[in-house]
N, C-alpha and C positions, 0 to 999 in steps of 0.2 A: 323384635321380640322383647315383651318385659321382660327384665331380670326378676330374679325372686328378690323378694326385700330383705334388707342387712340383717346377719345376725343381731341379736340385740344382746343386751346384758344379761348374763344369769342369773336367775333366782337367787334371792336371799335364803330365800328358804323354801318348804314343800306344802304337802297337804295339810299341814298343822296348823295353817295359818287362818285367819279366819276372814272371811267373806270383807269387802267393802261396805259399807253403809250403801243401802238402794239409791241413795242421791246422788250419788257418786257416777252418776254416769247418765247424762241427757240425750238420750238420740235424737229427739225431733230437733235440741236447737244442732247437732253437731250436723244432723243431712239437711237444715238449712245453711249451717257455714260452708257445707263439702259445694252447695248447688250454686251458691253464690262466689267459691272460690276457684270453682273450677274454669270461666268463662271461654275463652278459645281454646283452652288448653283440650279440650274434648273435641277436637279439629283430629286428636292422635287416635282417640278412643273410633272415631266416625270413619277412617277407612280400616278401621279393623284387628283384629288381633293376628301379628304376626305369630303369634305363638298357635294358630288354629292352621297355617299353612306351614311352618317352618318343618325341615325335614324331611320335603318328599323326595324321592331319588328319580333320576335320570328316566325310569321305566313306569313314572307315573303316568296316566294316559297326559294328555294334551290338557284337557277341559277342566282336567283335578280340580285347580286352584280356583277355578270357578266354581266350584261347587261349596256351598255354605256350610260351616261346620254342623249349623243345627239341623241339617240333614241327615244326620251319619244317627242310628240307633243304639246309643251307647246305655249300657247297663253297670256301669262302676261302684256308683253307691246301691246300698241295700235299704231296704225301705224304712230301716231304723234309724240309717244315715240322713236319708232324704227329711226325716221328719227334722231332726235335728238343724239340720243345714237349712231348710223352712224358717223355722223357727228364728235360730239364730239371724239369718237375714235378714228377717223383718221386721228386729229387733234393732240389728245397724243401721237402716235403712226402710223406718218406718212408713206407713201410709199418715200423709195430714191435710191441712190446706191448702199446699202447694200441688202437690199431685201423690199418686199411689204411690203404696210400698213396694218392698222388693217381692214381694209374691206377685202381684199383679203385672209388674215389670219381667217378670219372668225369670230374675237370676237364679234360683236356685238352677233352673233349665241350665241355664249360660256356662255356671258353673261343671256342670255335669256336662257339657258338652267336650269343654276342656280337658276332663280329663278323659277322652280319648285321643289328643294331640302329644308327638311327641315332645311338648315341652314340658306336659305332665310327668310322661315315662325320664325324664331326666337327660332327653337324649341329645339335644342342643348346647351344654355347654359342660363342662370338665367337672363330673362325677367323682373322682380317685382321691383317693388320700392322701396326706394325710388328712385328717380334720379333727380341725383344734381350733381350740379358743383365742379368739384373735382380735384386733378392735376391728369396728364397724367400716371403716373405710377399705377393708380388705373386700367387703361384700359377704356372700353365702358361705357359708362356712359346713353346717350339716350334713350330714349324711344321704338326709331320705331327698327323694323326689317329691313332688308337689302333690302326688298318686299316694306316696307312702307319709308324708307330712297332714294330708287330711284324713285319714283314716287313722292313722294316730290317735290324731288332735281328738278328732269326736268321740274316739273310744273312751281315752283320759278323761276328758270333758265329762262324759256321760259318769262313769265310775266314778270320779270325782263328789257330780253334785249329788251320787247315789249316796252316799256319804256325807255331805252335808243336808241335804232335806230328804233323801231315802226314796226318791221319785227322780224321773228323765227330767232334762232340759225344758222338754216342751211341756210338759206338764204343769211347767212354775207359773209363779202367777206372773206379769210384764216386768214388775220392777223388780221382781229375786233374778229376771233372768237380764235384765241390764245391770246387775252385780256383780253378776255369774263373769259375765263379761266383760264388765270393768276389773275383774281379779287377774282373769286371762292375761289381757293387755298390760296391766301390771305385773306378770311375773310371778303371782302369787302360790303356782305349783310348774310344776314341768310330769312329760309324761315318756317314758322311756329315754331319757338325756334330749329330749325335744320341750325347748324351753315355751310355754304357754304361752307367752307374749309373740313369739314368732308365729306359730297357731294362730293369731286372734290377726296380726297384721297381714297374714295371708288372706285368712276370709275378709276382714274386712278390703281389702286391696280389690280382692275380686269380686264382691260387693258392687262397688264403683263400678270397676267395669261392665258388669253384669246388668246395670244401669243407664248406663253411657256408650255400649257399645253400637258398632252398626248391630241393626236386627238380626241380621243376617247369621250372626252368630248365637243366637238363643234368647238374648235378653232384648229391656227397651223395646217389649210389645208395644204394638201401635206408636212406637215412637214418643212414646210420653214421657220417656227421659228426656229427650230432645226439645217436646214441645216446653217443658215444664220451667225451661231456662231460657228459652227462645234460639234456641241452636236451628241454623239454618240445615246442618245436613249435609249431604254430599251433593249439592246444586251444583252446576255449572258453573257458574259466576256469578258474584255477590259485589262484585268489586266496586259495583255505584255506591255501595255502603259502607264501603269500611269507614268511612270519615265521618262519617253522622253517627258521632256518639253519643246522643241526645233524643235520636229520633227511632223509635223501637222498628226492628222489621216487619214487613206486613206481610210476608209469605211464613205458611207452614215449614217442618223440616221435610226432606225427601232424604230414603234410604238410597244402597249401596245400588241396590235393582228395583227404584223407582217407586218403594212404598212408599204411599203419603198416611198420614193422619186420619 
């Protein structure tokens, strides 16, 4: 199962601070560095999120863990949320020449699947207190769960930018809202002792995923996350390839249950 990502440093300061310059923040070249830096390492992302099985008990039937999270009809976010979460995703994780964005890929789904797994509800790993401020190699530090940290996050978010432009997230124009988000990621507000940078590295984290995961779990429709790097997939065996590092593969990806392309 992912961990949640480390806490980060505290804000300097809060809402009074003011926005990043629009330049300040490049998607398409950063989901080109993510697609070209991620290369086998999406071998972890392709059999799946432990986080979408972890947690069932003893009385779960047989067949559970077979069954794909994005099967399960989860209603978490509200459709004020859904817009925003849209939005912002396909803002980390633009559509361009390389292949779709995260809307076509499906993360906002992916995301929303998750949070009906209990490593949303916080239930996988030591909850209790105290919690406090601590350096980052301690790990998660916060209070909320992943359920309670993004419903936070978008409400601050949204109140936030009600206040600086007087309209929602999704209503900005591309580059207020790649500011919007370069502020997050910076720390530039927090939103009930939930430091906005941890906000932004959670979406963004699950972003990735949502992108890169097997299908099976909501995201990377049609496997075009996969196609779009040359990921082979959950194949069989690949093993006459691994040493032709020169020579691109000539089969499509296959999913977890036998999607192709």
């Amino acid at each position: 199962m992912p961990d949640v990502p480390p806490k980060p440093v505290l804000p300097r300061s809060r809402t009074s601070s003011p926005l990043p310059t629009e330049t300040a923040f490049a998607p398409t070249a950063r989901r080109r560095h993510v697609v070209q830096g991620l290369g086998t390492g999406v071998a972890a992302l392709a059999i799946g999120a432990g986080r979408a099985q972890a947690g069932q008990t003893a009385s779960s039937p047989a067949d559970a863990s077979a069954q794909p999270v994005a099967a399960q009809n989860t209603l978490f976010f509200s459709a004020a949320e859904k817009a925003f979460l849209a939005a912002a995703c396909e803002r980390l994780f633009p559509e361009d020449a390389s292949g779709p964005g995260a809307t076509m890929l499906g993360v906002p789904h992916y995301i929303e699947q998750q949070m009906a797994t209990p490593w949303a509800r916080g239930e996988t790993w030591y909850m209790q207190g105290p919690h406090v401020n601590g350096p980052a190699n301690l790990g998660y530090q916060l209070p909320y769960t992943p359920q309670q940290l993004y419903r936070l996050g978008i409400a601050g978010t949204q109140a936030w930018v009600q206040t600086q432009h007087q309209t929602l997230f999704e209503n900005l124009p591309p580059a207020t809202q790649d500011a919007v988000l370069s502020a997050l990621e910076h720390n530039i507000t927090q939103f009930d002792g939930l430091p906005s940078g941890q906000f932004f590295e959670q979406l963004r984290a699950d972003t990735i995923e949502g992108a890169f995961a097997d299908p099976r779990h909501g995201g990377n429709r049609h496997l075009a996350g996969w196609t779009m790097m040359g990921f082979p997939g959950a194949r069989g065996d690949y093993m006459d390839w691994v040493d032709r590092y020169d020579t691109p593969y000539p089969y499509g990806p296959v999913s977890i249950n036998g999607e192709t392309p």
